[in-house]
C-alpha positions in Angstrom: 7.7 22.9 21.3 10.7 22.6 23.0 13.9 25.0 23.7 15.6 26.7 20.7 18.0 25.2 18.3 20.7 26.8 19.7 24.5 26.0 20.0 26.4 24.1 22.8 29.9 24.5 23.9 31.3 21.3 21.5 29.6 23.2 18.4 31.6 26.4 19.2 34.4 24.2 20.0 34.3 22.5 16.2 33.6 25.6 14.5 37.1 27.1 16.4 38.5 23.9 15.4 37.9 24.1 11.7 39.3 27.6 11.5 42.2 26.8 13.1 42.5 24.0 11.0 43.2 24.5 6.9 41.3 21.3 6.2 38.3 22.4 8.0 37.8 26.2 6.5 36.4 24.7 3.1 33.7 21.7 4.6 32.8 24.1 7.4 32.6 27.3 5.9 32.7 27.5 2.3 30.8 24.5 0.9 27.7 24.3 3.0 27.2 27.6 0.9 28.4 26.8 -2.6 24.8 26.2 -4.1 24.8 24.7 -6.9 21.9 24.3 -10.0 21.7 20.9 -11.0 19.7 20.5 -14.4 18.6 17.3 -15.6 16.6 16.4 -18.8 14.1 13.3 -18.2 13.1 11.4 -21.3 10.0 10.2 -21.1 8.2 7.5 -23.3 5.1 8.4 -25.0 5.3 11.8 -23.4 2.2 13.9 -24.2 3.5 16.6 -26.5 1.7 19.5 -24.4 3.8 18.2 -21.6 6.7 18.5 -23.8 9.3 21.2 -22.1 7.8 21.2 -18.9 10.3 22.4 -16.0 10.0 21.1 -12.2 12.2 22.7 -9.5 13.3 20.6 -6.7 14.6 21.8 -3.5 14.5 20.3 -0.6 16.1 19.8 3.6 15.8 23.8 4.3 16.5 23.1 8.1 15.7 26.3 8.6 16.8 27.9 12.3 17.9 31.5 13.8 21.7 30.7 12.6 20.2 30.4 9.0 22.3 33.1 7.3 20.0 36.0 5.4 22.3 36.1 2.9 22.0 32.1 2.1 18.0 32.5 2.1 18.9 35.5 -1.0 21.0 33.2 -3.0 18.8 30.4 -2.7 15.4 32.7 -3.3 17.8 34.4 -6.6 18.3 31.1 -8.1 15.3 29.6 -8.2 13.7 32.5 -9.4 16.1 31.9 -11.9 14.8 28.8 -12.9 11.7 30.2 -13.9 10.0 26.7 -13.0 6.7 25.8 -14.2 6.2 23.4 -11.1 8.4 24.5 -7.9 8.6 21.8 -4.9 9.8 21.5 -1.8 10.3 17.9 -0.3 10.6 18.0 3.2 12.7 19.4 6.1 11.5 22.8 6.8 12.7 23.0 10.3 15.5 21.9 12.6 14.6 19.1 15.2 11.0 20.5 15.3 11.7 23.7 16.0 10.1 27.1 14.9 12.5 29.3 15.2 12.3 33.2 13.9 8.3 32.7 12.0 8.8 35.9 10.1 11.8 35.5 8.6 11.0 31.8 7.3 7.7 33.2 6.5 9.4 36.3 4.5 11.9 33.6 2.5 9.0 31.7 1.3 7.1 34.6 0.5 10.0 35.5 -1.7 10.2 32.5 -3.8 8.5 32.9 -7.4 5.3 31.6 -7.7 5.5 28.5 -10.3 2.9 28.7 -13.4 1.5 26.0 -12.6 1.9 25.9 -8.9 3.9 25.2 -5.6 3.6 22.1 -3.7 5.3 20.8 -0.8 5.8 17.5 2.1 6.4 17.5 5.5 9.8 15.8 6.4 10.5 14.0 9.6 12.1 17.2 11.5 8.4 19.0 10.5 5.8 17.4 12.8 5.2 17.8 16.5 8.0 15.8 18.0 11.6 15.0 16.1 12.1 11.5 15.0 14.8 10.1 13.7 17.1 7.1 13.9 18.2 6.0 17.2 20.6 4.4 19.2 19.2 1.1 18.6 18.5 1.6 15.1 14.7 1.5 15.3 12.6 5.5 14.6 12.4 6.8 17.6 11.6 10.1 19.3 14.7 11.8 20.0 14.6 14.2 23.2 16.3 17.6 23.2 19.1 16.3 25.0 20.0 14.0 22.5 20.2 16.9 19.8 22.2 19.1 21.9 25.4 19.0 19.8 25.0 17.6 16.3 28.5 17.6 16.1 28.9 15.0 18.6 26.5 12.9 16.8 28.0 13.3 13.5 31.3 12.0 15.5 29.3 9.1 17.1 28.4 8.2 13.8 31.6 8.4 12.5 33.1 5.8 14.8 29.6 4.0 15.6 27.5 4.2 13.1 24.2 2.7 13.4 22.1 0.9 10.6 18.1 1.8 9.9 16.1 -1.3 11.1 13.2 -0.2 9.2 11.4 -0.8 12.9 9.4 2.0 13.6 8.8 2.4 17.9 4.7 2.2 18.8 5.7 5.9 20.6 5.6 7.7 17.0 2.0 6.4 16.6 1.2 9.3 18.7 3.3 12.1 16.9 1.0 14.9 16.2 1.0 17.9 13.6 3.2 20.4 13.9 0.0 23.1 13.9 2.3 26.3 13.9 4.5 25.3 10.8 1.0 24.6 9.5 -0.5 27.5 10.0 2.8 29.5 8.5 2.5 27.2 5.9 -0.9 28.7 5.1 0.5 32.1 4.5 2.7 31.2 1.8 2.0 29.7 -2.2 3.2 26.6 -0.8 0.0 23.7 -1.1 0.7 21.3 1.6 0.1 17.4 0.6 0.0 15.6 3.1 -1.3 11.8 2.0 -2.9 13.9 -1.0 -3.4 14.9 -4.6 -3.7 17.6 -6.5 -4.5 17.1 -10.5 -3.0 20.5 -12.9 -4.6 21.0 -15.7 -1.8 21.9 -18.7 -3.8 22.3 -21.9 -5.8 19.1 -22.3 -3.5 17.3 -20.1 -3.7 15.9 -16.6 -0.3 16.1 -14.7 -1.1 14.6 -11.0 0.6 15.4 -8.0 1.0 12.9 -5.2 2.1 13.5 -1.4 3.2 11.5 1.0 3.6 12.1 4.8 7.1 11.1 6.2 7.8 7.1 6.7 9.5 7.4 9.1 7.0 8.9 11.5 4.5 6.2 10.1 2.8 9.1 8.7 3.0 7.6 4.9 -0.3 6.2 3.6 -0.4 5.8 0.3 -4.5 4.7 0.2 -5.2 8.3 0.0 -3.7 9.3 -3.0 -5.9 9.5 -5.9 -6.3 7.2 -8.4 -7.8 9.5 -11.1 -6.2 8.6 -14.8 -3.5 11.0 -15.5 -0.9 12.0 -18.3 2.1 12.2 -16.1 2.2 11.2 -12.3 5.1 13.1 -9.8 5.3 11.6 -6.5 6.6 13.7 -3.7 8.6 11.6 -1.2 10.8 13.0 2.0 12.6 10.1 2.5 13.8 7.6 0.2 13.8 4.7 2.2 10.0 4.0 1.8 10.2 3.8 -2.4 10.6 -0.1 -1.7 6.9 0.1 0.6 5.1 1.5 -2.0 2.7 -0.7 -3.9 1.5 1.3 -6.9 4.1 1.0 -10.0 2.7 3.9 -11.5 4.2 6.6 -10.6 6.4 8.2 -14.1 9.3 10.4 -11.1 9.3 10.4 -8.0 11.4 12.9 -6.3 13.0 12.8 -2.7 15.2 14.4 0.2 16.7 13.6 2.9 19.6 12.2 2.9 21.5 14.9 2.5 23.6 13.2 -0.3 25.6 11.7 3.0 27.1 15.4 3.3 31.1 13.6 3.8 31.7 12.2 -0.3 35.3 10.9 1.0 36.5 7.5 0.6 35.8 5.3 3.6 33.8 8.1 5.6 30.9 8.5 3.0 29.1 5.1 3.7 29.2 6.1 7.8 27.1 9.3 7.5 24.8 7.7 5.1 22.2 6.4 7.2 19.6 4.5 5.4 17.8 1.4 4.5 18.6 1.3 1.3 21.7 3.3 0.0 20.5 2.8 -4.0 18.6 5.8 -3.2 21.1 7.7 -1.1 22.2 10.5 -4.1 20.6 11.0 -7.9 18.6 9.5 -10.3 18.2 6.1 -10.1 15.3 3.7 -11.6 13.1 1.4 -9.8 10.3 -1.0 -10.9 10.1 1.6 -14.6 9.6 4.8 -12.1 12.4 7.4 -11.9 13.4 8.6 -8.8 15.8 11.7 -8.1 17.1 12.0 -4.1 18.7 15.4 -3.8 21.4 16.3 -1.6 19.2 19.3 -0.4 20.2 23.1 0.5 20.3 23.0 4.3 21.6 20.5 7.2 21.3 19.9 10.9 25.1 20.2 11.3 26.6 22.8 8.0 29.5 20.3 7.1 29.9 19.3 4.1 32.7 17.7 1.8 32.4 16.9 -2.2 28.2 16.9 -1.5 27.6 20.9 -2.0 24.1 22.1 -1.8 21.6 22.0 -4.6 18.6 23.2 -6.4 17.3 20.8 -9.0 15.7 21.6 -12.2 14.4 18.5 -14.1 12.9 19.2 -18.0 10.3 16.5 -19.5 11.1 15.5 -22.4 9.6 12.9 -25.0 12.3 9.7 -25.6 13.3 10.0 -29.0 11.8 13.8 -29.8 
């Protein structure tokens, strides 16, 4: 599994920097842990009325390690039970580079998130399987070692200076990427159903509200055959990353929701479009509409590196609603 996620000398070295430095208390220290509600109404055409009001909360990029703070994992279990959701999901990113770090205590925070009336569901994102993959140096997905994720500050600074565009390539390695059986078996233990290149069909009243899941694009994982093509009254796709909305061939699908991207974490003039490393930056923050589907990216609740700047964390609650009604 690899060594722990654990900090190098340069992290310590930017975290004394930023509180020596005014500008870098707030990014550093206060808004990685501003979380924020986000709630969005989505009118829907020709909306079954027993659908009418229904309530699905979106979170999403835990990135959950030892240096997780307790009291984060309360706020963020406090507010969603706030939401009282009908449908609660989680879209990728449980871990850190592949890590499994502290079992219980991720196992105790998702034991303490409500159980949704009519269900949890949840996606693997490309930090959850076997090996880490991400984008490399040459652009291509890649595995990326340990060594290369020693200090995610000096790759946030690479970036910064260098930054490096998606090819969409993905290298043969990943073909060989494995589960990540441990996360799987915690996984288990929780409310959480896993979909992994399947579908699960809710039955609300007489209606059918299906649930698709991918696996993560860019660990070639995504295979979109699988899902089932059983009529339904509303379809919810659940996609980690953004960039493979343009890849998928069925035009079906009424909202499609997504992570990480993190929102690009840095919303300042000139910076934002060097930490937003995608394909396709339509889909980099919010709701946007593609082909007649919906599509939501959130900016998530967690990162790799806990900077952020105008991109606080969020929880998102999204209410169907019939157009017109």
């Amino acid at each position: 599994m690899g060594k722990p996620c654990t900090k190098s000398l340069p992290d310590y070295l930017w975290d004394g920097f930023c509180i020596a430095s005014v500008l870098g208390i707030w990014p550093r220290f206060v808004e990685p842990n501003l979380l924020l509600t986000r709630q969005l109404t989505l009118e829907c055409p020709d909306l079954a009325p027993e659908l009418q009001g229904l309530k699905i909360t979106q979170f999403s990029d835990l990135h959950f390690s030892k240096s997780t703070p307790d009291a984060f994992l309360k706020k963020l279990s406090s507010k969603i039970h706030r939401e009282n959701p009908d449908i609660l999901v989680f879209t990728g990113d449980f871990l850190c580079y592949s890590h499994l770090e502290d079992e219980e205590r991720l196992l105790d925070f998702l034991l303490s998130l409500p159980q949704a009336r009519f269900g949890n569901f949840a996606i693997l994102g490309n930090h959850d399987y076997a090996s880490f993959v991400s984008v490399g140096r040459s652009g291509n997905y890649s595995l990326i070692g340990d060594k290369e994720n020693r200090s995610s500050i000096l790759k946030g600074l690479k970036r910064m200076i260098n930054p490096v565009k998606p090819t969409g390539i993905i290298d043969p390695e990943i073909k060989a990427v494995k589960e990540h059986r441990p996360l799987l078996n915690l996984l288990k233990k929780t409310p959480f159903n896993l979909l992994e290149n399947s579908s699960v069909s809710v039955r609300i009243k007489d209606k059918t509200l299906t649930i698709h899941g991918l696996g993560e694009y860019t660990v070639n994982k995504m295979d979109e055959s699988c899902l089932s093509n059983d009529k339904t009254d509303f379809a919810l796709t659940l996609l980690h990353n953004p960039d493979g909305i343009p890849r998928l061939k069925r035009d079906q699908y009424d909202l499609i929701l997504c992570g990480h991207t993190h929102g690009g974490q840095v919303n300042l003039p000139l910076l934002r479009d060097r930490f937003i490393v995608m394909e396709d930056e339509r889909f980099f923050y919010g709701l946007r509409e593609y082909k007649g589907q919906r599509v939501y990216t959130t900016r998530g609740v967690g990162s790799v590196m806990p900077f952020r700047w105008f991109c606080p964390p969020e929880i998102v609650s999204i209410t169907l609603k019939n157009k017109g009604s």
